[in-house]
N, CA, C and O atoms as CSV, one atom per row, in Angstrom:
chain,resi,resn,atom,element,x,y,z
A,1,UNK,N,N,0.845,-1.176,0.000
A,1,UNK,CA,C,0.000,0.000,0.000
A,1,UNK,C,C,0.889,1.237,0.000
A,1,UNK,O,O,1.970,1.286,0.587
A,2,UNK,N,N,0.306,2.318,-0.763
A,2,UNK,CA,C,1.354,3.421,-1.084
A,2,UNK,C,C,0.530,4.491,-0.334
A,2,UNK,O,O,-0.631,4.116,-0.166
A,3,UNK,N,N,0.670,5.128,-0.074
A,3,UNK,CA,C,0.507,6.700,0.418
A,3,UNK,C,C,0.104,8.098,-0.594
A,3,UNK,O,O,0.807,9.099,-0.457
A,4,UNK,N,N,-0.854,8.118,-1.438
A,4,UNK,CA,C,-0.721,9.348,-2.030
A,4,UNK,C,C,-0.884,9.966,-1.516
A,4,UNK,O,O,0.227,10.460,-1.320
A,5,UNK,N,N,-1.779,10.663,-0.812
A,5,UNK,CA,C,-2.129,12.211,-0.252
A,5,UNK,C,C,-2.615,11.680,0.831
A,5,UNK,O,O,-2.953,10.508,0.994
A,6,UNK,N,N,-2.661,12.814,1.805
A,6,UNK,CA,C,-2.510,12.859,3.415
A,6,UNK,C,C,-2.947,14.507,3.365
A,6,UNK,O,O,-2.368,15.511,2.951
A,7,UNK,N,N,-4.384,14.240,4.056
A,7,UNK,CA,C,-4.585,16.230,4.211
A,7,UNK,C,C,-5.356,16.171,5.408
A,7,UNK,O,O,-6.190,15.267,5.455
A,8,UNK,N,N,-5.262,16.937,6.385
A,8,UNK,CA,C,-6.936,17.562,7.360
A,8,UNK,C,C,-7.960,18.424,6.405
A,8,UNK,O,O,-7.908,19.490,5.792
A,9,UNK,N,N,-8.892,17.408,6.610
A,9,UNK,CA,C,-10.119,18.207,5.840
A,9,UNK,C,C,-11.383,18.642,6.533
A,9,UNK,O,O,-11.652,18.017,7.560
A,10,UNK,N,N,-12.096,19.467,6.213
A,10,UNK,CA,C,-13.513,19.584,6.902
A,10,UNK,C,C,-14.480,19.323,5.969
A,10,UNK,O,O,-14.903,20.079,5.096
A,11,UNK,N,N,-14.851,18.014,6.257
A,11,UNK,CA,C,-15.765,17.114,5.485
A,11,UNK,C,C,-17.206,18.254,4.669
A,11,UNK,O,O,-17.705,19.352,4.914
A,12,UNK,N,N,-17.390,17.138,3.619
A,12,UNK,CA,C,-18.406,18.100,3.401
A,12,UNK,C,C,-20.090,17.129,3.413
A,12,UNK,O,O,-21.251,17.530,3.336
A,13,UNK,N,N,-19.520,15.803,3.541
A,13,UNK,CA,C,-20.774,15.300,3.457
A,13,UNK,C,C,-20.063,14.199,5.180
A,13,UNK,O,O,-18.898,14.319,5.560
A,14,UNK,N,N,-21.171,13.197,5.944
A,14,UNK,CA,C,-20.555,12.232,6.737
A,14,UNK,C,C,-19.809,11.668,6.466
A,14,UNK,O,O,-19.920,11.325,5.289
A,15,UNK,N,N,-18.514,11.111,7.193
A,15,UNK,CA,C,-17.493,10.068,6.917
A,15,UNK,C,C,-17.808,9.311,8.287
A,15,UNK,O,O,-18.227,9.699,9.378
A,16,UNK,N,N,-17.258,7.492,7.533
A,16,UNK,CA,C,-16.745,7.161,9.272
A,16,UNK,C,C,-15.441,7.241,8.839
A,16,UNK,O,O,-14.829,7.239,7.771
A,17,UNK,N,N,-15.167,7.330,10.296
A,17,UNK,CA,C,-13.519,6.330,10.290
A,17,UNK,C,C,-13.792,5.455,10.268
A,17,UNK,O,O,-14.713,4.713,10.612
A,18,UNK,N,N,-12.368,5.483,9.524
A,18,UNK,CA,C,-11.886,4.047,9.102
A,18,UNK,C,C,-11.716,2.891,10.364
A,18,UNK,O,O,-12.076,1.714,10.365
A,19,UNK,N,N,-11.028,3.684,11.434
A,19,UNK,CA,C,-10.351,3.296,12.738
A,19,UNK,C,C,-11.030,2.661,13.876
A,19,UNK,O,O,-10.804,1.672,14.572
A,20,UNK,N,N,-12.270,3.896,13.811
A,20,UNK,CA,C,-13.310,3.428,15.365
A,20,UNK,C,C,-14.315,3.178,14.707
A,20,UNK,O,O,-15.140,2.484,15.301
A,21,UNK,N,N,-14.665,3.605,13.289
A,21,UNK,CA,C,-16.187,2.868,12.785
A,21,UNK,C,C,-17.235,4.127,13.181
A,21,UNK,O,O,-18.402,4.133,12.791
A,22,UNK,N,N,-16.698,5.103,13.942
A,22,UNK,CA,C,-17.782,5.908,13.987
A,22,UNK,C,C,-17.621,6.955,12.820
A,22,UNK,O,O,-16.659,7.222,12.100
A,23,UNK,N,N,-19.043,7.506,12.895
A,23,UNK,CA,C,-19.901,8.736,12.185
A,23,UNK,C,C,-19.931,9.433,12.196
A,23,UNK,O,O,-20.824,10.083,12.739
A,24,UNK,N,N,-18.609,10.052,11.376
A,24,UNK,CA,C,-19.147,12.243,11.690
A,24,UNK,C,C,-19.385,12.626,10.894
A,24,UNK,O,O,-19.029,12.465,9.727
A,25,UNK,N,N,-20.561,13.684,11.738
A,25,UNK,CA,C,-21.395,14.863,10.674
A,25,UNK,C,C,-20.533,15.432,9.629
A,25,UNK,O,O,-19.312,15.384,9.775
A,26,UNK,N,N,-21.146,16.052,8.415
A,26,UNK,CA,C,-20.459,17.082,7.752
A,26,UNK,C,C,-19.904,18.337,8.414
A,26,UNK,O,O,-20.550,18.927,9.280
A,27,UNK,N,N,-18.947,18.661,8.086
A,27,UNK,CA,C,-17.917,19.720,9.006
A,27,UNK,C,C,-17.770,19.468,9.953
A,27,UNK,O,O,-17.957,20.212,10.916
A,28,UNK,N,N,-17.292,18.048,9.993
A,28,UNK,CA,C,-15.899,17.415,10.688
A,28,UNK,C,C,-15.090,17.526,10.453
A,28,UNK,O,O,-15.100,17.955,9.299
A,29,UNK,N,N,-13.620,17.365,10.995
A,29,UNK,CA,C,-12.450,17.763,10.683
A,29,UNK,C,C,-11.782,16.278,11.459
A,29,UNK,O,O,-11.630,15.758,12.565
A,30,UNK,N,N,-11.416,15.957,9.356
A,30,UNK,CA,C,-10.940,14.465,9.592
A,30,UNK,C,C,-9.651,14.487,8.417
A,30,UNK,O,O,-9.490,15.249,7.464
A,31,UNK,N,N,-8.821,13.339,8.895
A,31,UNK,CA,C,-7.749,13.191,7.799
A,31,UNK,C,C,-8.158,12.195,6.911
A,31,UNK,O,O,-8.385,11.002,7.110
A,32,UNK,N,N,-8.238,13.154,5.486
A,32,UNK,CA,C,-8.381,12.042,4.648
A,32,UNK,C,C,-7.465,11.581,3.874
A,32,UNK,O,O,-6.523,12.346,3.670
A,33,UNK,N,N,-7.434,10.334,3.261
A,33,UNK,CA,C,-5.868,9.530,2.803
A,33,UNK,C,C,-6.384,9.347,1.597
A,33,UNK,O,O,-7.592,9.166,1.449
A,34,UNK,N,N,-5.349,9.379,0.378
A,34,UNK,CA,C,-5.976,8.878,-0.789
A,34,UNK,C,C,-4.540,7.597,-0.638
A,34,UNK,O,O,-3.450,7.859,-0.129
A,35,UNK,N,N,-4.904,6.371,-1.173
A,35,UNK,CA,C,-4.104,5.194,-0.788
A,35,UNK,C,C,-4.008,4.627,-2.047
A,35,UNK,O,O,-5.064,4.926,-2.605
A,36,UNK,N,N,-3.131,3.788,-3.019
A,36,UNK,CA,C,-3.639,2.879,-3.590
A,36,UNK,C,C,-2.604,1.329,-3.394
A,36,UNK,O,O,-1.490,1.193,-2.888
A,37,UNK,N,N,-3.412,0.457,-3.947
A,37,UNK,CA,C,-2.954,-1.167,-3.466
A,37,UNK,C,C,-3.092,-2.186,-4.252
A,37,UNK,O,O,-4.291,-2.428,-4.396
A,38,UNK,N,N,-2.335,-2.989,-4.903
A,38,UNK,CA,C,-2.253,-3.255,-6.040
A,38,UNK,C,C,-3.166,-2.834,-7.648
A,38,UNK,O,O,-3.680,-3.502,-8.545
A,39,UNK,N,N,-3.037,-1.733,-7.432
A,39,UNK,CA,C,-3.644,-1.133,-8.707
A,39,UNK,C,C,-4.744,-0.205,-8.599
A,39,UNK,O,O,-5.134,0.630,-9.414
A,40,UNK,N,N,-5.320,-0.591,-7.075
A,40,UNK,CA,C,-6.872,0.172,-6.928
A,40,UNK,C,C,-6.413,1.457,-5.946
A,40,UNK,O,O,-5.443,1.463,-5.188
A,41,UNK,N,N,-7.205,2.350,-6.128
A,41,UNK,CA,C,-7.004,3.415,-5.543
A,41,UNK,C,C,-8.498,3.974,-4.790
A,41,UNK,O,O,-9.625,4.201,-5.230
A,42,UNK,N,N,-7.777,4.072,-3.249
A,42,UNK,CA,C,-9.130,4.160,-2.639
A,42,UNK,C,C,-8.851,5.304,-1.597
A,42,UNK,O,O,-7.749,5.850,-1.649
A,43,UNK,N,N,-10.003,5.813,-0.409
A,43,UNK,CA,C,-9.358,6.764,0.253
A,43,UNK,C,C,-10.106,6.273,1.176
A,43,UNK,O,O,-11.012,5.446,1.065
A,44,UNK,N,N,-9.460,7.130,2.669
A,44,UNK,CA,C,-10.122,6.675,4.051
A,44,UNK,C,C,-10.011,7.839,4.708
A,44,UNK,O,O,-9.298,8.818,4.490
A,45,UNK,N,N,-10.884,7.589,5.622
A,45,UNK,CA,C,-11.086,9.122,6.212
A,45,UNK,C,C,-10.906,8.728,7.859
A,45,UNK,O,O,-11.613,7.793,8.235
A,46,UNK,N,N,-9.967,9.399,8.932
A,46,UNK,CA,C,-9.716,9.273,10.384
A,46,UNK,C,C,-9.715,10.264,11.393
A,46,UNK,O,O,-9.028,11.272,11.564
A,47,UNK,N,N,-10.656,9.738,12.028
A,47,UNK,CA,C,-10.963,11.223,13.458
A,47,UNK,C,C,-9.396,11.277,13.685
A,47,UNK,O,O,-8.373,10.638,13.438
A,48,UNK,N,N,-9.981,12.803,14.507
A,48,UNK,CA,C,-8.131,12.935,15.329
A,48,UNK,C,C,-8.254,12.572,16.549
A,48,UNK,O,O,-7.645,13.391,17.238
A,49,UNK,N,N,-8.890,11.487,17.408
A,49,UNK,CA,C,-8.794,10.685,18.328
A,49,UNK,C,C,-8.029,9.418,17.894
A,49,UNK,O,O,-6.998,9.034,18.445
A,50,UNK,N,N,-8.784,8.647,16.587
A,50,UNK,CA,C,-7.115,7.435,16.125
A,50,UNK,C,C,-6.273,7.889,15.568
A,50,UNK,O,O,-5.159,7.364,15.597
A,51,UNK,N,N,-6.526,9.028,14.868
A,51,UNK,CA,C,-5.119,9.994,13.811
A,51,UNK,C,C,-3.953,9.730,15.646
A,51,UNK,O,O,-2.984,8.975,15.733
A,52,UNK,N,N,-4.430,10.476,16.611
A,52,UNK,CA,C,-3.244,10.424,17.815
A,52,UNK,C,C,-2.999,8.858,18.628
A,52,UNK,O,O,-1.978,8.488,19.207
A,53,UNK,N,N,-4.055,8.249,18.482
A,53,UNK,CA,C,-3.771,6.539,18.733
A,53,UNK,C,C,-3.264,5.949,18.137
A,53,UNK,O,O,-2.559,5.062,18.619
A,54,UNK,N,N,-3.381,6.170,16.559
A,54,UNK,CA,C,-2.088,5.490,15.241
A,54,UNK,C,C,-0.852,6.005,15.604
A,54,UNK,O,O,0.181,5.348,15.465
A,55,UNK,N,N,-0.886,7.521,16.218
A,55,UNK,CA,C,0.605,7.859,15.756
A,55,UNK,C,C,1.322,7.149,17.349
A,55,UNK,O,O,2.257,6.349,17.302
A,56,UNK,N,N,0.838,7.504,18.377
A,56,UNK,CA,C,1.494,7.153,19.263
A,56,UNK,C,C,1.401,6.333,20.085
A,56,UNK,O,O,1.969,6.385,21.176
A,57,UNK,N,N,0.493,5.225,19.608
A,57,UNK,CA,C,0.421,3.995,20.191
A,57,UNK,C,C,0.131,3.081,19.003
A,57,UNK,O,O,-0.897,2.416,18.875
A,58,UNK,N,N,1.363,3.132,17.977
A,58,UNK,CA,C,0.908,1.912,17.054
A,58,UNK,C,C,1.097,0.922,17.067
A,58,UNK,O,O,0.491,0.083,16.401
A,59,UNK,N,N,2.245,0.663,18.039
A,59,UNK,CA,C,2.279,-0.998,18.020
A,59,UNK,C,C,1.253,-1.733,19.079
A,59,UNK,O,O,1.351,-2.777,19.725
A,60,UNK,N,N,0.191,-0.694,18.970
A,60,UNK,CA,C,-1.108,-1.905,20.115
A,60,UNK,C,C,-2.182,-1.742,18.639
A,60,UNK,O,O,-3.215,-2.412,18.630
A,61,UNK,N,N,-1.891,-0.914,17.549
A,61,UNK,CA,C,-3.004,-1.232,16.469
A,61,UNK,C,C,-2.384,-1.621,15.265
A,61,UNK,O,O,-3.105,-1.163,14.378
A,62,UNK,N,N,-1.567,-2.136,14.826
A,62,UNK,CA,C,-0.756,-2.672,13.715
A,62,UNK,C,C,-0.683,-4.012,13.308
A,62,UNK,O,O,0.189,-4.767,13.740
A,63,UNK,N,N,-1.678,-4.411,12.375
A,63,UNK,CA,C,-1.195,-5.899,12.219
A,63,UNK,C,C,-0.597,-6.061,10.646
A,63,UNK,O,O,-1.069,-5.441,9.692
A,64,UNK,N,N,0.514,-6.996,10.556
A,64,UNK,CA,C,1.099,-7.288,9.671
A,64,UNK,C,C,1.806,-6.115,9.422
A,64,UNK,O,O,2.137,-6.193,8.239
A,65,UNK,N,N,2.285,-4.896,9.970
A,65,UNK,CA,C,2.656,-3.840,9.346
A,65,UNK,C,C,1.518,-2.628,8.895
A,65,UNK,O,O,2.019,-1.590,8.461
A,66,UNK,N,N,-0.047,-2.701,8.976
A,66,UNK,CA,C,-0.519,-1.975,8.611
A,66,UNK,C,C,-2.017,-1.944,9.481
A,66,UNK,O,O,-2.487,-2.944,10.022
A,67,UNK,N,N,-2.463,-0.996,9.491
A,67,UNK,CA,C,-3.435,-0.714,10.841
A,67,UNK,C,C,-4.808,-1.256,9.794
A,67,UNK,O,O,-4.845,-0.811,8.647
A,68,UNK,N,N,-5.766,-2.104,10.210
A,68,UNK,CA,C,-6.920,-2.704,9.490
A,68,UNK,C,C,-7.912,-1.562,9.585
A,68,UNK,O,O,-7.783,-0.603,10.346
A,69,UNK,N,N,-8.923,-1.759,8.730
A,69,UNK,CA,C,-10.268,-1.462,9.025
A,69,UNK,C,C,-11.077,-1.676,10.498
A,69,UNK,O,O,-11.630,-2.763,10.669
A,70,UNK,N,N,-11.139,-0.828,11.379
A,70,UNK,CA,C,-11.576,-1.437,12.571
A,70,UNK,C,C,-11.033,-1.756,13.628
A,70,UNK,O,O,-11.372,-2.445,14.589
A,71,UNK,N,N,-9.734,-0.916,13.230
A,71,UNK,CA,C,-8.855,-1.640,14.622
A,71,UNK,C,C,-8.730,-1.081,16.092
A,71,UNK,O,O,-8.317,-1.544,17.155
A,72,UNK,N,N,-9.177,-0.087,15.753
A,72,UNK,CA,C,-9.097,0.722,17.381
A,72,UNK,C,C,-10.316,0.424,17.977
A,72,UNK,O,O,-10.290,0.771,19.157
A,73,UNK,N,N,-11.892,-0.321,17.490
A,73,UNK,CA,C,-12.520,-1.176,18.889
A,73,UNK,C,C,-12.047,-2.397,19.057
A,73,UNK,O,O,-12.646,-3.013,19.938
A,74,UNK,N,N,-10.923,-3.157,18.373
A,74,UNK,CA,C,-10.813,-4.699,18.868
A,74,UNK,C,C,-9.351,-4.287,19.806
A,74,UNK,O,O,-8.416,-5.045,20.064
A,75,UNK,N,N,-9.472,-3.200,20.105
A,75,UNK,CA,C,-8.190,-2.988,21.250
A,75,UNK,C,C,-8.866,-2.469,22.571
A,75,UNK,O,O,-8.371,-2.625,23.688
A,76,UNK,N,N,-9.997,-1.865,22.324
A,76,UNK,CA,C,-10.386,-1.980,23.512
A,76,UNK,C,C,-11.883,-2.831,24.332
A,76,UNK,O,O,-12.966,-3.162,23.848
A,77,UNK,N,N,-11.391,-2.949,25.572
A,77,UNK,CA,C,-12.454,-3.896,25.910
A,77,UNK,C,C,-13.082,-3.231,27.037
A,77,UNK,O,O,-14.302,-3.398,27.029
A,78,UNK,N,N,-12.663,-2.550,27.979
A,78,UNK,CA,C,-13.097,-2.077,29.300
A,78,UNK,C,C,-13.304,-0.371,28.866
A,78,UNK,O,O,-13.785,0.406,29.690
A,79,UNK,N,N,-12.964,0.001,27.750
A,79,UNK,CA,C,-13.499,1.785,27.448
A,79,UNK,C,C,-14.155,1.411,26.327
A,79,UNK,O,O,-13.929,0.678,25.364
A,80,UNK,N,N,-15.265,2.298,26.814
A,80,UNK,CA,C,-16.611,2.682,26.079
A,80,UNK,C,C,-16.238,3.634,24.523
A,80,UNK,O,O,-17.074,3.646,23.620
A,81,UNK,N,N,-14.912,4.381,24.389
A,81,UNK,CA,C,-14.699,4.838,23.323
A,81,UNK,C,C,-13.394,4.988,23.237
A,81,UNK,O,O,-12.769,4.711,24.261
A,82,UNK,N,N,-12.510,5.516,21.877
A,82,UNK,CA,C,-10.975,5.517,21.638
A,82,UNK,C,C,-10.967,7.098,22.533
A,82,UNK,O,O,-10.320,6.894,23.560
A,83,UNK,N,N,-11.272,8.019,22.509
A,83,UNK,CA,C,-11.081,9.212,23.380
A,83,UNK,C,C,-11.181,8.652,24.969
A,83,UNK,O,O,-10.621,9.435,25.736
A,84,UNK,N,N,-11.732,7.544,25.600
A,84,UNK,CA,C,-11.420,7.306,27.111
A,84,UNK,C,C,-10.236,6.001,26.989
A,84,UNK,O,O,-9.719,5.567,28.019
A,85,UNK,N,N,-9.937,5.535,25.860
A,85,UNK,CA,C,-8.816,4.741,25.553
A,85,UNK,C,C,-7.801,5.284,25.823
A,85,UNK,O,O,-6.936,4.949,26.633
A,86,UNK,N,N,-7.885,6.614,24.804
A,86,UNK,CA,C,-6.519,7.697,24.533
A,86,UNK,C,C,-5.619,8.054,26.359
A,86,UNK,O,O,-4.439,8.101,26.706
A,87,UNK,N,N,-6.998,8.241,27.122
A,87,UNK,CA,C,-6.822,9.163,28.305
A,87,UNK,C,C,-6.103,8.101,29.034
A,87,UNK,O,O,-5.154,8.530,29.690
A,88,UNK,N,N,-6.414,6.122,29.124
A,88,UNK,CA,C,-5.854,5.881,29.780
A,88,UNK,C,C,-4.871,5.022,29.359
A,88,UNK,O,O,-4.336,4.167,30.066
A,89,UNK,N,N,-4.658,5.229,28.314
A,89,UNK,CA,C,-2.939,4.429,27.202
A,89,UNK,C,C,-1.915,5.800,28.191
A,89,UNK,O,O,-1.031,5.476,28.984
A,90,UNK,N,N,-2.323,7.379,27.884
A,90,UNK,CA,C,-1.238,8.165,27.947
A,90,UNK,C,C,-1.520,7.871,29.910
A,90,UNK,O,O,-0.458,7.336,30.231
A,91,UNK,N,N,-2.126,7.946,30.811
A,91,UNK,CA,C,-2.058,7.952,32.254
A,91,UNK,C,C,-1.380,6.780,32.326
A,91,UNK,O,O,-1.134,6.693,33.529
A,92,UNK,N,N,-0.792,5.548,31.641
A,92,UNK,CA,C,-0.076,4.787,31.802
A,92,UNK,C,C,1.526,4.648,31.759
A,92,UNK,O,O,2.308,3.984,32.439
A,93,UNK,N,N,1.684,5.458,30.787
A,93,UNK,CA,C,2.836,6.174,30.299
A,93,UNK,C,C,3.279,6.667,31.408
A,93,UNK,O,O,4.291,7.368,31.411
């Protein structure tokens, strides 16, 4: 998988993330990726609650080298969302 573009955008219609699966309204402010992978070219869109859980806790969401569809709820089990995840990955630190 390659990397084309990487921007913060303020959506204009709903996106989920890719990451937690949730739903934000239009004029959200999400990173969207344009990606492509053997030949297909696709894009994904990520709150900045996993945008800061990818960057600084990736080796608890990384499989094979690359973060899945969905990966920031199969990491948590005892928080209700990745923002009360975030709070207690960094109070661990």
């Amino acid at each position: 998988m390659n990397n084309l573009y990487r921007k913060i955008v303020k959506t204009r219609k709903p996106h989920e993330c890719f990451a937690c699966n949730r739903t934000f309204k239009k004029g959200s402010e999400m990173e969207r990726q344009v990606n492509v992978d053997g030949g297909e070219i696709y894009q994904l869109y990520s709150c900045k609650t996993c945008q800061i859980l990818m960057s600084e806790f990736s080796e608890l969401f990384l499989y094979e080298g690359i973060f899945e569809y969905g990966c920031i709820p199969k990491s948590y089990e005892d928080e209700e969302n990745p923002e009360e995840l975030l709070k207690n990955l960094r109070s661990k630190n």
